[in-house]
PDB file of N, CA, C and O in Angstrom:
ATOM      1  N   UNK A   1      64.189 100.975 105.738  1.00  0.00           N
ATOM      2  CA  UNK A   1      65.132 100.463 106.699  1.00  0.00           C
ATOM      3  C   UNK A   1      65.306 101.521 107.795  1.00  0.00           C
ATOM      4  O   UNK A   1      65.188 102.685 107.413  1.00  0.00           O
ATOM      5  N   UNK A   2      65.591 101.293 109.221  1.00  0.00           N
ATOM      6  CA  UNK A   2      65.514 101.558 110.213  1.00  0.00           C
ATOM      7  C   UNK A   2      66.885 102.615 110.210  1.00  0.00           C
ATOM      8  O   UNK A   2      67.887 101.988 109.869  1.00  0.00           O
ATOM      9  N   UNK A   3      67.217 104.339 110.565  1.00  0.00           N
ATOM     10  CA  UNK A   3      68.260 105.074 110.149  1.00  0.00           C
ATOM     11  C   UNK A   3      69.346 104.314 111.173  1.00  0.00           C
ATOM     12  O   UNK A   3      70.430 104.370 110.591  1.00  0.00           O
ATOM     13  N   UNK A   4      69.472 103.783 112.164  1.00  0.00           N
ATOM     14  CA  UNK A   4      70.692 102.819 112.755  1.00  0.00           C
ATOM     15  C   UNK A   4      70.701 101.924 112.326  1.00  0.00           C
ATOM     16  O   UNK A   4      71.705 101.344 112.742  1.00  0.00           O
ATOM     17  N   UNK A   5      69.983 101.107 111.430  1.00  0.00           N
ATOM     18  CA  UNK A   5      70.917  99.913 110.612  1.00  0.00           C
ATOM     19  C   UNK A   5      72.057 100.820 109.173  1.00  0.00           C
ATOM     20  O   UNK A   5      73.213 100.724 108.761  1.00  0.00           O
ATOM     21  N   UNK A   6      70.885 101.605 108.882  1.00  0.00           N
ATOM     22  CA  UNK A   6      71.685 102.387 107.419  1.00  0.00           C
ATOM     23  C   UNK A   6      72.590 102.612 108.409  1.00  0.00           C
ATOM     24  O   UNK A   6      73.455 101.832 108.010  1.00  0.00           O
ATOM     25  N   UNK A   7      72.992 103.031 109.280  1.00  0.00           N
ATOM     26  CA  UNK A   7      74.236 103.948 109.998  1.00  0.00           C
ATOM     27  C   UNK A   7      75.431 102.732 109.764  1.00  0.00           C
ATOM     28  O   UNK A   7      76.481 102.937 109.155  1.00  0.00           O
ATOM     29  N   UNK A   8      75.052 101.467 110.361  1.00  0.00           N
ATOM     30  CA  UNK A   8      75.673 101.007 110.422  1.00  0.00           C
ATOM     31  C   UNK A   8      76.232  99.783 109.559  1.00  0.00           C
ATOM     32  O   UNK A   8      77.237  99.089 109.718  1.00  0.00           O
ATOM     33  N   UNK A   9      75.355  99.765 108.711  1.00  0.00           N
ATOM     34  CA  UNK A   9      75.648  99.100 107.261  1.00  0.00           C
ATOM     35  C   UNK A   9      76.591 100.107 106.396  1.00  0.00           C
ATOM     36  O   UNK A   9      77.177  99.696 105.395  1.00  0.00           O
ATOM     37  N   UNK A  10      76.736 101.885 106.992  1.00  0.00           N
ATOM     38  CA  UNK A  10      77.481 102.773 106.285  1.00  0.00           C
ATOM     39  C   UNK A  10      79.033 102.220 106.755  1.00  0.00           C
ATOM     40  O   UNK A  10      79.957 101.980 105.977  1.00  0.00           O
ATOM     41  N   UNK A  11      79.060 102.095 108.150  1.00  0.00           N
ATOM     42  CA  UNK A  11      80.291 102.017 108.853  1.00  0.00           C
ATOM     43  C   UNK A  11      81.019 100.756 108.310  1.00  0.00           C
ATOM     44  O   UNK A  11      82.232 100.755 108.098  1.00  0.00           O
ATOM     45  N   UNK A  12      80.390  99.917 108.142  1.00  0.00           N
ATOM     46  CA  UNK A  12      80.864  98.749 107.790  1.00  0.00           C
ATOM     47  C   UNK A  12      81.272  98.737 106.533  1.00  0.00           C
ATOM     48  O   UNK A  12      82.075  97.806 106.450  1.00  0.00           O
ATOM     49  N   UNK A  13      81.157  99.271 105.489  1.00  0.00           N
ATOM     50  CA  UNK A  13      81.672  99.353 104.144  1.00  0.00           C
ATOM     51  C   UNK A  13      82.480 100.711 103.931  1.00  0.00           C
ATOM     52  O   UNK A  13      82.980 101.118 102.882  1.00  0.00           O
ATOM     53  N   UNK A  14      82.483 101.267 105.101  1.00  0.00           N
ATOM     54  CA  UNK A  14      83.311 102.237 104.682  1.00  0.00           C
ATOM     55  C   UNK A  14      84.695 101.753 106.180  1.00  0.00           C
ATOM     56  O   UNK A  14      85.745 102.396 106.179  1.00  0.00           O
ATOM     57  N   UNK A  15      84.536 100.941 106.983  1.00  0.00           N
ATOM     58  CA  UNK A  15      85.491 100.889 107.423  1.00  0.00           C
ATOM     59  C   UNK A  15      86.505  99.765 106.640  1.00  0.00           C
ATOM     60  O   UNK A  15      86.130  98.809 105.962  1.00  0.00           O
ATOM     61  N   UNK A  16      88.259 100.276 107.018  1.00  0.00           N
ATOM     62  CA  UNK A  16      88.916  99.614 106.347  1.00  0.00           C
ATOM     63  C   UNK A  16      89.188  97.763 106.426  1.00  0.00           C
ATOM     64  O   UNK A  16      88.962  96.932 107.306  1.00  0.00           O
ATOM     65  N   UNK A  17      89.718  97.686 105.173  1.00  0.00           N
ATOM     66  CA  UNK A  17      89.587  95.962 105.031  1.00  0.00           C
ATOM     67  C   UNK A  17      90.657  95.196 105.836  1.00  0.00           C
ATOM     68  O   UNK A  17      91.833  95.521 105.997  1.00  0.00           O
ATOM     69  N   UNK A  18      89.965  94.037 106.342  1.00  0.00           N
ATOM     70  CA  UNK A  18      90.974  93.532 107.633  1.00  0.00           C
ATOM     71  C   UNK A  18      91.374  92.280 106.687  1.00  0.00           C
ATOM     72  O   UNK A  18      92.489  91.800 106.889  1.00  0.00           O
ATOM     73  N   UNK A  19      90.818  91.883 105.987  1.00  0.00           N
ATOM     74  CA  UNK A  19      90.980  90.187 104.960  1.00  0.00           C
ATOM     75  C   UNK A  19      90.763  90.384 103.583  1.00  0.00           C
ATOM     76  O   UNK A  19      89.849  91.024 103.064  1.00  0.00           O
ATOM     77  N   UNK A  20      91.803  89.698 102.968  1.00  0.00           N
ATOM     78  CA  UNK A  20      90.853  89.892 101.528  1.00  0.00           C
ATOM     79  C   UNK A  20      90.954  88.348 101.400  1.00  0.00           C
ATOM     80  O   UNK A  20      91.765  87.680 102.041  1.00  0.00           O
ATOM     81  N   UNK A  21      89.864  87.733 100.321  1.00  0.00           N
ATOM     82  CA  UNK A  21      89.899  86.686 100.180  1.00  0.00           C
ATOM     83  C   UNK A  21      90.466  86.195  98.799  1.00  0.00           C
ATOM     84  O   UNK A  21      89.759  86.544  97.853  1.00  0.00           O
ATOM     85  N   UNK A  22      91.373  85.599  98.529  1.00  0.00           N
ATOM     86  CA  UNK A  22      91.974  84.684  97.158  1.00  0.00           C
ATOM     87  C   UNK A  22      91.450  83.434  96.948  1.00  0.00           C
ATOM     88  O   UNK A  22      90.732  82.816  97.734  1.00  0.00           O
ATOM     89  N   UNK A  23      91.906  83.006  95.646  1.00  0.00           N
ATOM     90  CA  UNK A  23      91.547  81.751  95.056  1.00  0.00           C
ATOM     91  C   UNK A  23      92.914  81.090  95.129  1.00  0.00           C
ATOM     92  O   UNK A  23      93.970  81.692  94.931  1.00  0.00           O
ATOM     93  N   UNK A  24      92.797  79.695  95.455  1.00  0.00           N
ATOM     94  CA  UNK A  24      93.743  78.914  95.658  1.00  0.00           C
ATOM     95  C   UNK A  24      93.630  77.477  95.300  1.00  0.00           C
ATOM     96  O   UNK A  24      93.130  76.633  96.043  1.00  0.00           O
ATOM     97  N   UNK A  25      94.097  77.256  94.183  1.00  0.00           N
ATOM     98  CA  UNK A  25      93.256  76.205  93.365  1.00  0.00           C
ATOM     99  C   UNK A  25      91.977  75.788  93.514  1.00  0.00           C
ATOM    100  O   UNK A  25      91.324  75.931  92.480  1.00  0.00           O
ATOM    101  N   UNK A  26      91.175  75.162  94.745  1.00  0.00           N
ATOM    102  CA  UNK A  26      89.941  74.332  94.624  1.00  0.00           C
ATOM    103  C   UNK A  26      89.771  75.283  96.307  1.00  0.00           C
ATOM    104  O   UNK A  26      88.845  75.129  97.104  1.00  0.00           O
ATOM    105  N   UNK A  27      90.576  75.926  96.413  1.00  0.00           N
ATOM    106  CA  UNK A  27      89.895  76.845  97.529  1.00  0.00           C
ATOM    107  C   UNK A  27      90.007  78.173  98.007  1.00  0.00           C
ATOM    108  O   UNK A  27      91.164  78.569  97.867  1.00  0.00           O
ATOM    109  N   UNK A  28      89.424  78.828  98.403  1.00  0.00           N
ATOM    110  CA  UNK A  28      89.490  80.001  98.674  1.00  0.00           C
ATOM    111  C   UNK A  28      89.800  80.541 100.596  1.00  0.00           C
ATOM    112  O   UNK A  28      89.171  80.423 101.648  1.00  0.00           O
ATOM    113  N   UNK A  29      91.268  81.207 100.121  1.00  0.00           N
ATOM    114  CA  UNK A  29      91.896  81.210 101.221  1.00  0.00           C
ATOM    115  C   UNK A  29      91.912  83.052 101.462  1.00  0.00           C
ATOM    116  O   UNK A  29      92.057  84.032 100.733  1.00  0.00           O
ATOM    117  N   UNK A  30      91.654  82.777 103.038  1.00  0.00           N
ATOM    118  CA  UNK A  30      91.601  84.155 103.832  1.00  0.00           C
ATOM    119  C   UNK A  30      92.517  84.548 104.343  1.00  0.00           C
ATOM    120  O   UNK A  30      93.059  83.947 105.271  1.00  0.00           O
ATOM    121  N   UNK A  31      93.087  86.097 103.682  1.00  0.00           N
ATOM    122  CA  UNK A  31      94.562  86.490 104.065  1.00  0.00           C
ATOM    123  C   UNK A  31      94.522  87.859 104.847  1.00  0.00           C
ATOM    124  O   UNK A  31      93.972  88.828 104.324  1.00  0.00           O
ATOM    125  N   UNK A  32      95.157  87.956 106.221  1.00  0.00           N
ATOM    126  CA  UNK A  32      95.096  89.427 107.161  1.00  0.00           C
ATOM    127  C   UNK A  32      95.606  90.310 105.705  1.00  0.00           C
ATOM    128  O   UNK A  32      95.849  89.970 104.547  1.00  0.00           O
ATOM    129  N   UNK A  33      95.613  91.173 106.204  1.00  0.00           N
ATOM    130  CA  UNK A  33      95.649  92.527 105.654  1.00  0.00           C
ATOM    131  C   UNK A  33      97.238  92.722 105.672  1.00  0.00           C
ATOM    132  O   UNK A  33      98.053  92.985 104.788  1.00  0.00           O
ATOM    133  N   UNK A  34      97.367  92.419 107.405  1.00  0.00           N
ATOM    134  CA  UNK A  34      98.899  92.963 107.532  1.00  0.00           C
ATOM    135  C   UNK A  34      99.670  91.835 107.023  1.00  0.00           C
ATOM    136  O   UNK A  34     100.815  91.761 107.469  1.00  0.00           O
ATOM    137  N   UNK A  35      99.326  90.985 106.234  1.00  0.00           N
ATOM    138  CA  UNK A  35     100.425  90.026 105.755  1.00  0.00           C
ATOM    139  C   UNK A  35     100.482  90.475 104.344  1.00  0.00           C
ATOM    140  O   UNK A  35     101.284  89.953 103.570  1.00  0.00           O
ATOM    141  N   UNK A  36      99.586  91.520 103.926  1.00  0.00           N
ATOM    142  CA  UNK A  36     100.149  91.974 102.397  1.00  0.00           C
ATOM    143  C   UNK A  36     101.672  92.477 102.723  1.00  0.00           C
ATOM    144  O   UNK A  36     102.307  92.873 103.700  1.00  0.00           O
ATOM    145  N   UNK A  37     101.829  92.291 101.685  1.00  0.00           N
ATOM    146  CA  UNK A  37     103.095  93.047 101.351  1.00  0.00           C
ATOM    147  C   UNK A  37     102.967  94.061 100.088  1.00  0.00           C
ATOM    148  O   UNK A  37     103.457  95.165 100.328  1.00  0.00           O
ATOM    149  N   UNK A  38     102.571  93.955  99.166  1.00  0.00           N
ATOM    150  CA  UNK A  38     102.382  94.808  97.938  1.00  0.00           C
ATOM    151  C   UNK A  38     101.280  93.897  97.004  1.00  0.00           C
ATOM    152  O   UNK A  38     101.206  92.670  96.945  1.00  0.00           O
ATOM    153  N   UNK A  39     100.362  95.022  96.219  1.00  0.00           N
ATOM    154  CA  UNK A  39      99.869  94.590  95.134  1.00  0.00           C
ATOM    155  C   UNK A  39     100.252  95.301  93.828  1.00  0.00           C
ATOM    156  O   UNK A  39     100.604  96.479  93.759  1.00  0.00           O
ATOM    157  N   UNK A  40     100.127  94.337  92.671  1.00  0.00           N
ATOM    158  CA  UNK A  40     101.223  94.917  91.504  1.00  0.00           C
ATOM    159  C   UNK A  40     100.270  94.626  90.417  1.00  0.00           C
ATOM    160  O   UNK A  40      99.967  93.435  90.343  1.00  0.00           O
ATOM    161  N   UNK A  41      99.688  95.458  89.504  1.00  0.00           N
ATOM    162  CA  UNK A  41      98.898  95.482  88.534  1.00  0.00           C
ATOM    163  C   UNK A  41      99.958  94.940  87.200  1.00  0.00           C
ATOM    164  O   UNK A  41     101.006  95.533  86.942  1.00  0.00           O
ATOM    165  N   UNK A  42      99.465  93.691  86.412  1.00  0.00           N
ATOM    166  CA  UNK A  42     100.459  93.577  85.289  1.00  0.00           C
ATOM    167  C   UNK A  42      99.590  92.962  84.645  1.00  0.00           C
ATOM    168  O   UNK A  42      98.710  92.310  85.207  1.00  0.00           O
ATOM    169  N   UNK A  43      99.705  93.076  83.303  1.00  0.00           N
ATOM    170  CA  UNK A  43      99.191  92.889  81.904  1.00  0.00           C
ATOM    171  C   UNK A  43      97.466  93.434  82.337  1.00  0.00           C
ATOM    172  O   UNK A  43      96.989  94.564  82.447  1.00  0.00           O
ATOM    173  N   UNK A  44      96.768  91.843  82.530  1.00  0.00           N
ATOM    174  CA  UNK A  44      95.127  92.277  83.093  1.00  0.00           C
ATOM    175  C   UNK A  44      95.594  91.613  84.362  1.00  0.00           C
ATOM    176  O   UNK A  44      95.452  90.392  84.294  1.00  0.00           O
ATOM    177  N   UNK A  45      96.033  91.975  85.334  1.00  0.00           N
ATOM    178  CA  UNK A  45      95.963  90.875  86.620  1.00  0.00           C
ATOM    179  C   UNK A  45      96.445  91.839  87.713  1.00  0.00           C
ATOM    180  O   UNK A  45      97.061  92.871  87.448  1.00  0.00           O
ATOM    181  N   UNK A  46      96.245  91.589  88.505  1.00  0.00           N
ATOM    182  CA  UNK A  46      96.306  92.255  89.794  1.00  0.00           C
ATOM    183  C   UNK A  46      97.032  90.917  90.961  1.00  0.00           C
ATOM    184  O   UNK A  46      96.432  90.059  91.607  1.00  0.00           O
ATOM    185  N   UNK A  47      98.511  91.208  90.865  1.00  0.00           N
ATOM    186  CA  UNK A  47      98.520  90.338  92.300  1.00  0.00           C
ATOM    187  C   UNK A  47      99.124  90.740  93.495  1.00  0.00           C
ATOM    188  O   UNK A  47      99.902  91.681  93.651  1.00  0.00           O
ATOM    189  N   UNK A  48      98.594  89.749  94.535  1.00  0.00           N
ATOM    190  CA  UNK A  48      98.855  90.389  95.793  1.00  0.00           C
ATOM    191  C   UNK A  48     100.009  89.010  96.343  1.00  0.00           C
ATOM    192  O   UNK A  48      99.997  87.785  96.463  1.00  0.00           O
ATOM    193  N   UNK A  49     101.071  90.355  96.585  1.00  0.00           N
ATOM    194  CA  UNK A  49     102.727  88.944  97.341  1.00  0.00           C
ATOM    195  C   UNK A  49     102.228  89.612  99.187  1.00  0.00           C
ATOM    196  O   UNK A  49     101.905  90.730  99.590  1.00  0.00           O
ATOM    197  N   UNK A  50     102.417  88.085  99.973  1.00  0.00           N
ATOM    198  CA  UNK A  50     102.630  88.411 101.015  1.00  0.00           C
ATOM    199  C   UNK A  50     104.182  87.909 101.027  1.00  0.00           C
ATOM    200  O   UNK A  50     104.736  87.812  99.931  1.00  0.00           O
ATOM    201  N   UNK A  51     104.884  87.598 102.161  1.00  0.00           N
ATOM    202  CA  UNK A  51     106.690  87.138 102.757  1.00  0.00           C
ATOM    203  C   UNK A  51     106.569  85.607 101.520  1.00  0.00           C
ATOM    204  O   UNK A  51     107.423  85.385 100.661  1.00  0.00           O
ATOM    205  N   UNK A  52     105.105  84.600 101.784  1.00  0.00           N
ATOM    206  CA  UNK A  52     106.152  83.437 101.337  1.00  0.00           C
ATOM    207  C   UNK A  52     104.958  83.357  99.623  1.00  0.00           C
ATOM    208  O   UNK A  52     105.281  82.483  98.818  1.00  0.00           O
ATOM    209  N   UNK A  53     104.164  83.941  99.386  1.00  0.00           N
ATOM    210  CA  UNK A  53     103.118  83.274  98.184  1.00  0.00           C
ATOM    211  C   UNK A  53     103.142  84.929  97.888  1.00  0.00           C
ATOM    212  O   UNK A  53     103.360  86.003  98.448  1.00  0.00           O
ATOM    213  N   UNK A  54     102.556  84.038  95.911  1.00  0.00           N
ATOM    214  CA  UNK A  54     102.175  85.557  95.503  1.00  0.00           C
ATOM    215  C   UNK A  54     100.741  85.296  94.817  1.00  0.00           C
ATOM    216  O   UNK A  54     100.879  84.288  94.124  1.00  0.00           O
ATOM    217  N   UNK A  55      99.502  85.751  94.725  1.00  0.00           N
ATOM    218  CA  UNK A  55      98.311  85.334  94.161  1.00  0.00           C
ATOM    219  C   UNK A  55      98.002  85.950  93.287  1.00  0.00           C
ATOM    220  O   UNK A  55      98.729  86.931  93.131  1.00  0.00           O
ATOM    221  N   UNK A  56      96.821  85.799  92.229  1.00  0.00           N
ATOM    222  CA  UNK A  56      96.302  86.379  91.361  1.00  0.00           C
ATOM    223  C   UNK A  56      95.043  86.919  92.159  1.00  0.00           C
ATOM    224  O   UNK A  56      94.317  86.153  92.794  1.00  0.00           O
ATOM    225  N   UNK A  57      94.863  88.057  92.100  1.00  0.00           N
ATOM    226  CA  UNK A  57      93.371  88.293  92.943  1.00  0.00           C
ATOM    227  C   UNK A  57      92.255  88.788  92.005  1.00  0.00           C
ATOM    228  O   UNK A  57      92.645  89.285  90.948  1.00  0.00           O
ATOM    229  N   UNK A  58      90.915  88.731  92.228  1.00  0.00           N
ATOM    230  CA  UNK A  58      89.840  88.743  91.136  1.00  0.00           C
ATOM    231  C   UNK A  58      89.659  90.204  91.115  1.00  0.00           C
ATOM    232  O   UNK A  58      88.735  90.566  90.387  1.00  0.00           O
ATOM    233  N   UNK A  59      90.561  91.511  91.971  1.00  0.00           N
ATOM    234  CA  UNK A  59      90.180  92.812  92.185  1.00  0.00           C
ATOM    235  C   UNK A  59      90.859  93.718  91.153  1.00  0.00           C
ATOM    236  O   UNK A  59      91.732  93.057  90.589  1.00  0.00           O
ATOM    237  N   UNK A  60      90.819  94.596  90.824  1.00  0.00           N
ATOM    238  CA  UNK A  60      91.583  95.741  90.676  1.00  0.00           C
ATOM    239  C   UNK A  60      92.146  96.294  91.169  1.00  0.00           C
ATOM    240  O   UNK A  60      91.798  96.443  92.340  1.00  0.00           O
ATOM    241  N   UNK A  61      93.400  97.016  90.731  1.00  0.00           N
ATOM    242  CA  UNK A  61      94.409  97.481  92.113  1.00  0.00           C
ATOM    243  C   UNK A  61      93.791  98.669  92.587  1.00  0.00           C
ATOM    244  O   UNK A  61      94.386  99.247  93.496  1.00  0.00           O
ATOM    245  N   UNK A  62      92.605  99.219  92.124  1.00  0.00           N
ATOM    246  CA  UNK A  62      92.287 100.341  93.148  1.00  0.00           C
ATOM    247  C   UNK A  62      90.653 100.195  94.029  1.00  0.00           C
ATOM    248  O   UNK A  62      89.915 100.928  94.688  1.00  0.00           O
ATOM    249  N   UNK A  63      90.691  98.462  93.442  1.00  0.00           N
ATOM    250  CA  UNK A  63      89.229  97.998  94.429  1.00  0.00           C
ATOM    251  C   UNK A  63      89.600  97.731  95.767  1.00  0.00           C
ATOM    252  O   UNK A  63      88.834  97.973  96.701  1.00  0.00           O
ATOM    253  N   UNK A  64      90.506  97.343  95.889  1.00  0.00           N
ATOM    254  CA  UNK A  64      90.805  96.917  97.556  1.00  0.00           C
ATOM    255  C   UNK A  64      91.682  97.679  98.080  1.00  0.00           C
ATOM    256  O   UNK A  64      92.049  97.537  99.246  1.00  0.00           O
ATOM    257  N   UNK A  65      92.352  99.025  96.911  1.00  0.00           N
ATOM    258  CA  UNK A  65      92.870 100.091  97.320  1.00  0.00           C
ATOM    259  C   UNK A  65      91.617 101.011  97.918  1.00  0.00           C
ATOM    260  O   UNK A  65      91.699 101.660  98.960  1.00  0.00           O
ATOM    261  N   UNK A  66      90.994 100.975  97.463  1.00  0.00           N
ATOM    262  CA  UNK A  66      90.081 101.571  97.885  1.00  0.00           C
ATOM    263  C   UNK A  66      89.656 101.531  99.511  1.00  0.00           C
ATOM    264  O   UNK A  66      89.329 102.545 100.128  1.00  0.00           O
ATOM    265  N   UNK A  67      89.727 100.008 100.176  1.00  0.00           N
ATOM    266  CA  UNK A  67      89.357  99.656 101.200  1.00  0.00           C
ATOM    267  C   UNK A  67      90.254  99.766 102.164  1.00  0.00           C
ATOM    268  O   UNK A  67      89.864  99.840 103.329  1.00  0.00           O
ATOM    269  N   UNK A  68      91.656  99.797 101.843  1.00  0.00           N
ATOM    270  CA  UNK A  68      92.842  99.719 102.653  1.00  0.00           C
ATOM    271  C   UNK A  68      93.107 101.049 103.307  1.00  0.00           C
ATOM    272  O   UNK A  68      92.966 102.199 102.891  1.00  0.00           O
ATOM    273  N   UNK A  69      93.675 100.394 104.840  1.00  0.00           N
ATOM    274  CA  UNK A  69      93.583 101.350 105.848  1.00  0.00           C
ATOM    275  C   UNK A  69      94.885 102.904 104.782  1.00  0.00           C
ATOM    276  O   UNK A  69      95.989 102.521 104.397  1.00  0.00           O
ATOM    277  N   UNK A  70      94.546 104.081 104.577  1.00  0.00           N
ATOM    278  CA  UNK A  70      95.847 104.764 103.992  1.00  0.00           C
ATOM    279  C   UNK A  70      96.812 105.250 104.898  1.00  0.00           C
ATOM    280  O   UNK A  70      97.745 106.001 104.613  1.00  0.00           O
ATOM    281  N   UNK A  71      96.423 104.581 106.477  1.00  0.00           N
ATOM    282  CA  UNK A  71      97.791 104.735 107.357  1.00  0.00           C
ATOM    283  C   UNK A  71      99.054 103.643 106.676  1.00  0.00           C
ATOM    284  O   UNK A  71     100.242 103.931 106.820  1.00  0.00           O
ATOM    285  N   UNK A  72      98.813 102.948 106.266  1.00  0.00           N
ATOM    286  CA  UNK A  72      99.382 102.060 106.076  1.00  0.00           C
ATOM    287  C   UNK A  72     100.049 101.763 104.757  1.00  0.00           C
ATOM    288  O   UNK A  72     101.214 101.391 104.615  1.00  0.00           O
ATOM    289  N   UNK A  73      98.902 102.035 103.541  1.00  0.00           N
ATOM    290  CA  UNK A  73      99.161 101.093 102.338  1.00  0.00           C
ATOM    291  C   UNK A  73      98.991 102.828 101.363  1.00  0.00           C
ATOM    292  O   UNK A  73      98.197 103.767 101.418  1.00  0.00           O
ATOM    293  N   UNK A  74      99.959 102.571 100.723  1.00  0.00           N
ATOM    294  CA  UNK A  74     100.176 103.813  99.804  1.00  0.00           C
ATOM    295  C   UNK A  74     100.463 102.948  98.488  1.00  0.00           C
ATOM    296  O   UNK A  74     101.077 101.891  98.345  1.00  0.00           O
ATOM    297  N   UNK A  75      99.590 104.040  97.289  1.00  0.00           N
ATOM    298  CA  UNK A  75      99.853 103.656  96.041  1.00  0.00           C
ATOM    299  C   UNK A  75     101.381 104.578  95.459  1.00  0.00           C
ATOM    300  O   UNK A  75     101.458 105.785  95.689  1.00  0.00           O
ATOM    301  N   UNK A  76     102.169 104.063  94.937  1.00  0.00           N
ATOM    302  CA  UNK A  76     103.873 103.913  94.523  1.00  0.00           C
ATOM    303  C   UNK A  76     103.611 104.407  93.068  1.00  0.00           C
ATOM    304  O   UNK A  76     104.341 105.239  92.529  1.00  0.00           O
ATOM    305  N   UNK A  77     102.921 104.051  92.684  1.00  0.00           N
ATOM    306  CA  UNK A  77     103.106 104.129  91.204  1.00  0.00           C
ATOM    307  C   UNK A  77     101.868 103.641  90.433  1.00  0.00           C
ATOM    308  O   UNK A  77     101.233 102.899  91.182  1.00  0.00           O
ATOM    309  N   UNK A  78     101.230 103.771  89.149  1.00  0.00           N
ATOM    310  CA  UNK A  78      99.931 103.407  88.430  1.00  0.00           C
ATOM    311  C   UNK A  78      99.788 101.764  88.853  1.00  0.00           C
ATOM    312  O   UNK A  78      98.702 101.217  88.664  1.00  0.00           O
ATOM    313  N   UNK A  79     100.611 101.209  89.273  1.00  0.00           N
ATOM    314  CA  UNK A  79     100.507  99.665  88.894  1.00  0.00           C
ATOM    315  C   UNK A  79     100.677  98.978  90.446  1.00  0.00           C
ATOM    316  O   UNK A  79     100.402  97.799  90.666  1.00  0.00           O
ATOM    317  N   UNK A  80     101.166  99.901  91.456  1.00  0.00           N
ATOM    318  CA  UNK A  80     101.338  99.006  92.523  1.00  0.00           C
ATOM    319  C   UNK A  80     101.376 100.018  94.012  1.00  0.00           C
ATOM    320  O   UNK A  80     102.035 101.044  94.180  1.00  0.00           O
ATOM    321  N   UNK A  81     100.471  99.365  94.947  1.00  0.00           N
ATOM    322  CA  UNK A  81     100.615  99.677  96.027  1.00  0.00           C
ATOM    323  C   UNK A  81     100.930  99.199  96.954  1.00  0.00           C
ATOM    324  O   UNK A  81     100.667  98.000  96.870  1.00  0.00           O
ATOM    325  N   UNK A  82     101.622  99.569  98.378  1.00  0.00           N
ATOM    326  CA  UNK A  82     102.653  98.648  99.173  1.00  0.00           C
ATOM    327  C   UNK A  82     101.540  99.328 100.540  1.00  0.00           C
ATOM    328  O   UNK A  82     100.620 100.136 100.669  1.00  0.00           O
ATOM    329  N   UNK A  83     102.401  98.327 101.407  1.00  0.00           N
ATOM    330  CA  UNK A  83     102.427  97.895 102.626  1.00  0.00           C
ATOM    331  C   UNK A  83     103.298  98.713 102.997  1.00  0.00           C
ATOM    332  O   UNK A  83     104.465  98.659 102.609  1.00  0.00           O
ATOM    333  N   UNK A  84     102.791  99.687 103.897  1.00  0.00           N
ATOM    334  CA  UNK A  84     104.638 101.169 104.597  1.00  0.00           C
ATOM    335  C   UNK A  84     105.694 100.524 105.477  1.00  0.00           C
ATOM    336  O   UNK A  84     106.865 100.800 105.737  1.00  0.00           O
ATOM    337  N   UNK A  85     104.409  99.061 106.032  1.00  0.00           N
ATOM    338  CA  UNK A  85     105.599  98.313 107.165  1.00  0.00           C
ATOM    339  C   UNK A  85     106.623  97.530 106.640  1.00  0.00           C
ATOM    340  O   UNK A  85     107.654  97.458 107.309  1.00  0.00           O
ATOM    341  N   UNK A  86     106.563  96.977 105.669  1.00  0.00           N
ATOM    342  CA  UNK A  86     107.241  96.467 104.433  1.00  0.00           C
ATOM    343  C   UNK A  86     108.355  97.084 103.630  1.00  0.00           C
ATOM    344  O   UNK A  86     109.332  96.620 103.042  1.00  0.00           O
ATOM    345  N   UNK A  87     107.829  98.385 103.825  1.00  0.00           N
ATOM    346  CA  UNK A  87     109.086  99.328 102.806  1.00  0.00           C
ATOM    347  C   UNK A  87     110.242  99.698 103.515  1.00  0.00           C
ATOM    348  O   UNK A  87     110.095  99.734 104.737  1.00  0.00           O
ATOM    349  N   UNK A  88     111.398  99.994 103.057  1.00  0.00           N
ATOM    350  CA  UNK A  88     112.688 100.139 103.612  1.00  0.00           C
ATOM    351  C   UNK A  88     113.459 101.439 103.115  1.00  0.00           C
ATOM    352  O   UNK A  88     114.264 102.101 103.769  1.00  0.00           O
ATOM    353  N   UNK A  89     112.957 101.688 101.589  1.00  0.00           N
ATOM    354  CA  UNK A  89     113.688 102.807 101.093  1.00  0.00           C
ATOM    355  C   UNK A  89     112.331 102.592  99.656  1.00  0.00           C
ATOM    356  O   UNK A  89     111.458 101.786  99.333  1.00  0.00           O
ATOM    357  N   UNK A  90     113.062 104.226  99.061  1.00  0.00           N
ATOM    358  CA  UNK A  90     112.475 104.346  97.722  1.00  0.00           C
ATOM    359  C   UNK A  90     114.032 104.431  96.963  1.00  0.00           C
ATOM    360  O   UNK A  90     115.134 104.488  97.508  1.00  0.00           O
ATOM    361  N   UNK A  91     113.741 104.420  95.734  1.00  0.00           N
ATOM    362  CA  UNK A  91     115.098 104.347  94.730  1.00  0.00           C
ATOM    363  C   UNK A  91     114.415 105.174  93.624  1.00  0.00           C
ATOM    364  O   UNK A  91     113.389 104.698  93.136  1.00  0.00           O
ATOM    365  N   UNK A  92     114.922 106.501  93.122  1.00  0.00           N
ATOM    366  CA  UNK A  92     114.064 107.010  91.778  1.00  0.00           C
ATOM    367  C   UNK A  92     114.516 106.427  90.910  1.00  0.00           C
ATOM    368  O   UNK A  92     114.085 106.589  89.768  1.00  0.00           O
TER     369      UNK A  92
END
């Protein structure tokens, strides 16, 4: 392969995620980034709440942590990472 496609097949998987995609009964629906609000790891499941829905997503909380801009989305704790525009306070 040609070293400017590798360049830019690098950029593209290493730049951060603008959509992730969910399952939604019989379809699969495309959600911005900035409409997360938090993802919360519980039992085996990983879900992601935006303001009005909350989903089950097929990822791990540190697969699409992985992708997320870290201006933005900080991991809180083993089980859940937020959205900074979203947050208001911490409580220990």
């Amino acid at each position: 392969m040609n070293d400017h496609i590798e360049r830019l097949l690098a950029q593209l998987s290493a730049a951060p995620l603008k959509r992730l995609q969910v399952k939604s009964g019989d379809k699969i629906v495309l959600i911005n980034v900035d409409d997360f609000i938090f993802f919360e790891a519980k039992d085996k499941y990983t879900f992601l709440y935006t303001v009005d829905q909350k989903h089950i997503v097929d990822y791990t909380l540190a697969d699409p942590g992985g992708k997320l801009d870290k201006t933005n989305f900080i991991r809180i704790h083993r089980s859940n990472s937020i959205n900074l525009e979203y947050m208001r306070e911490l409580v220990k």
